[in-house]
Structures are given as structure tokens and as C-alpha cells.
C-alpha positions as CSV (number, residue, x, y, z in Angstrom):
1,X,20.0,-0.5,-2.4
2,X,21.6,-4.2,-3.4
3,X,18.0,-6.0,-2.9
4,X,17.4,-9.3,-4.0
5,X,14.9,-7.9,-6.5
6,X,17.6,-6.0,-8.5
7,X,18.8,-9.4,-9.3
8,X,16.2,-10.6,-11.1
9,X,16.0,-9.9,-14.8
10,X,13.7,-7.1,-16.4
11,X,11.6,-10.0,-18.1
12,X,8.4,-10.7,-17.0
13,X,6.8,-9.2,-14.0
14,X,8.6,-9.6,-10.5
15,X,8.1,-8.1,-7.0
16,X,10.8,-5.7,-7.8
17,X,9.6,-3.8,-11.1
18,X,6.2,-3.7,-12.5
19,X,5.5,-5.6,-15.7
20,X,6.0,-3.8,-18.9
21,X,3.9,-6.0,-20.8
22,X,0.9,-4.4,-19.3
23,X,-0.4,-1.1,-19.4
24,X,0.9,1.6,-16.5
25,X,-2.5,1.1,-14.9
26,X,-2.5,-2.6,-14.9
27,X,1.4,-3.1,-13.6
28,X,0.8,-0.5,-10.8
29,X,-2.3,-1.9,-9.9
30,X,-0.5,-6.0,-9.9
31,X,2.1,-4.5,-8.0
32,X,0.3,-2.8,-5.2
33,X,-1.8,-5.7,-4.9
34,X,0.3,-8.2,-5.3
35,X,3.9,-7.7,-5.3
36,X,4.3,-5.3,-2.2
37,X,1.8,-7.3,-0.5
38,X,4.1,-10.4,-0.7
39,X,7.2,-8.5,0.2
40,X,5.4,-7.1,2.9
41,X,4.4,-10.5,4.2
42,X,8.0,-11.8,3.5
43,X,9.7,-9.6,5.3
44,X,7.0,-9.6,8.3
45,X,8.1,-13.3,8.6
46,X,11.6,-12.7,9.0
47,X,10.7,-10.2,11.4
48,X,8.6,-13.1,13.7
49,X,11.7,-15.1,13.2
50,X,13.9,-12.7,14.1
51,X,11.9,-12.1,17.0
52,X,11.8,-15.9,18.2
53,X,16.1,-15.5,17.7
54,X,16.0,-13.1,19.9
55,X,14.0,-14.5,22.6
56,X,16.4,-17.7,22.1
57,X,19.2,-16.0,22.8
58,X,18.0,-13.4,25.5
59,X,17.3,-17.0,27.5
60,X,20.3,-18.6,26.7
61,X,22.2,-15.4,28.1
62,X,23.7,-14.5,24.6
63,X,24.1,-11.2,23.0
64,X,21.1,-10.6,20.3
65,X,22.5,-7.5,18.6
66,X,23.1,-9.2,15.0
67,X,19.1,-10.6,15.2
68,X,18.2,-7.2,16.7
69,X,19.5,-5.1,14.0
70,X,17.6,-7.3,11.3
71,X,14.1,-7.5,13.5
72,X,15.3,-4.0,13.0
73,X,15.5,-4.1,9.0
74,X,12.8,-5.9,8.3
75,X,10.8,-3.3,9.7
76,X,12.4,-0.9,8.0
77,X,11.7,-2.9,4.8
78,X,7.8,-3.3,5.7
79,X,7.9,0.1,6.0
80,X,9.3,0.6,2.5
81,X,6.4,-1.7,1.0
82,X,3.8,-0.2,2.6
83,X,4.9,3.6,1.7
84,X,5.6,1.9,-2.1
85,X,1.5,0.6,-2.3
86,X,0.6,4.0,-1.3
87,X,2.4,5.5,-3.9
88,X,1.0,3.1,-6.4
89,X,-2.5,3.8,-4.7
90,X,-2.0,7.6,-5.6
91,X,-0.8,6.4,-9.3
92,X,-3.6,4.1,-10.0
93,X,-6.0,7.1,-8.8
94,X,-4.5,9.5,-11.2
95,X,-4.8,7.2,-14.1
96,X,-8.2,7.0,-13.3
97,X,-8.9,10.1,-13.1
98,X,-7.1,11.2,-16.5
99,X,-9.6,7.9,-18.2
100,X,-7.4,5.0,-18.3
101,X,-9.3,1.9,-17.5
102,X,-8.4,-1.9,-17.3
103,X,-8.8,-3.9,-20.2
104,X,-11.6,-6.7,-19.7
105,X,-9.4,-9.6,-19.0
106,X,-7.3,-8.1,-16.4
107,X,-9.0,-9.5,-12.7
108,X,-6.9,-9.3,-9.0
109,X,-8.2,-11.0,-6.0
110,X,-9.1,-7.8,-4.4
111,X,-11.4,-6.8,-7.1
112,X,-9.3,-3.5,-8.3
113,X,-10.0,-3.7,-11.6
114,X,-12.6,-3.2,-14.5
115,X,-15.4,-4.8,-12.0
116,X,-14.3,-1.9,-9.7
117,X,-14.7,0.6,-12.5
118,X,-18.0,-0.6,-13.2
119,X,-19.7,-0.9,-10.3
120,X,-18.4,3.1,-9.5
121,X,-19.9,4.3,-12.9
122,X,-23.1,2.3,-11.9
123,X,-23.3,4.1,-8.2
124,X,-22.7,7.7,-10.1
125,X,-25.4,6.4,-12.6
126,X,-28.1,5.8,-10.0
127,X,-27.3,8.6,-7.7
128,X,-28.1,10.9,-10.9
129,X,-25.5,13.3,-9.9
130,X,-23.7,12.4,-13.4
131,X,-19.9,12.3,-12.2
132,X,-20.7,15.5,-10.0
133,X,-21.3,14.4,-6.8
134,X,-22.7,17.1,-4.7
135,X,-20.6,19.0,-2.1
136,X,-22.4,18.2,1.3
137,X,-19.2,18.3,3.2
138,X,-19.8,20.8,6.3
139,X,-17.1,23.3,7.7
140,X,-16.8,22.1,11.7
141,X,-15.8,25.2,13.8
142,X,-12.9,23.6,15.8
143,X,-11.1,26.7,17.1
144,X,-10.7,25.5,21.0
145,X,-12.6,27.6,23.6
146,X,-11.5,30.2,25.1
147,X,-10.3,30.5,28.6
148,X,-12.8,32.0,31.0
149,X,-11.5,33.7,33.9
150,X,-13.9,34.2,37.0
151,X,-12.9,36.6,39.8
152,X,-12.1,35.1,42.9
């Protein structure tokens, strides 16, 4: 797909790509945090403008079928940003899991990061369970009834 991201060169970090200069857990972490998070909120923008364009135009008595398709496409691309931070999400949770960590300097506004870390090796630490948290989960009969049939 043509997006304005793909125009923007592979140096640095953009919205498009994550940032090589960082580690895989870093970038995917800066870019579900940060870079789908601003495309999302981009794109919801267009989307209230596209909106008001059409309520211009259904008043006026003019066809809205070019503003409709984008109100249309934007959501489409909202879609696409949240379905991208959930993949990241999954990514950053495997990482985890196989030991990466974030290096001390790197911070995000949402906390995701070595502070994060920390504070869930603490929590394991005081609970004493040692990483192995115990399996309380309980097995919920949810087969519906049956149907009881009474003579007449």
C-alpha cells in the first residue's frame, strides 16, 4: 500500500518502520506506544473531519460519496493501527518471555519499560511463588441446561 510512511527514508525512527538503532524489544515497544498511537489519532481526525464534510454537504443538498468513502478509509486505517499495536503487544510479550529486557535508559510515557520489568519481578518476589505463580484458575461448568419437558 502507497502510504505516506513508505516515503519517508529508513533513517531514524518514523511511524512507519521501527527504529533499527534500538533493540527489537525497544523499537516494538516505541512503536506500539508511540507511533501507532499517533497514526491512530491522525487518522481518527480525519475521520471527525470527514464526518463534519459530510454533514456540510448532506445540508447543503450535495452528494457526500467522495467524503464518505474516506470517513470510510480512515476507519479502515484505525483499524490497521490498532490490529498493528496488538501485534507489537504479542511481540514485546514474547521477548519477554524469551529474557530480553530494556536497557536502563530507555523510558515511554506509559511506563512499558525497565520500570515495568521491575516492579513485575518485585510482585513475583513478594508473592514467593518464585516465577511460578500458582494455578487457581477454576473450570466453570457452562454446558446450558437442559430442557425440561412437563406433561400437560
Amino acid at each position: 500500500m502507497g502510504t505516506y510512511g513508505r516515503l519517508i527514508p529508513r533513517t531514524g525512527s518514523s511511524n512507519f518502520r521501527t527504529d533499527p538503532s534500538k533493540s527489537r524489544l525497544e523499537a516494538a515497544t516505541r512503536f506500539a506506544v508511540g507511533g501507532s498511537v499517533f497514526n491512530e489519532a491522525l487518522h481518527t481526525g480525519l475521520g471527525g473531519q470527514n464526518i463534519y464534510t459530510i454533514a456540510e454537504h448532506v445540508a447543503d443538498g450535495h452528494g457526500f460519496a467522495k467524503s464518505g468513502f474516506a470517513l470510510g478509509l480512515n476507519a479502515a486505517l484505525i483499524s490497521v493501527q490498532r490490529l498493528n499495536r496488538a501485534k507489537m503487544a504479542l511481540r514485546i510479550d514474547k521477548e519477554l518471555k524469551a529474557g530480553a529486557t530494556y536497557s536502563e535508559g530507555y523510558q515511554n510515557y506509559l511506563g512499558i519499560d525497565h520500570r515495568a520489568v521491575a516492579n513485575y519481578q518485585t510482585t513475583l518476589a513478594d508473592s514467593g511463588s518464585g516465577g511460578d505463580l500458582p494455578n487457581t484458575t477454576e473450570i466453570l461448568d457452562i454446558t446450558p441446561p437442559t430442557a425440561e419437558t412437563y406433561p400437560a
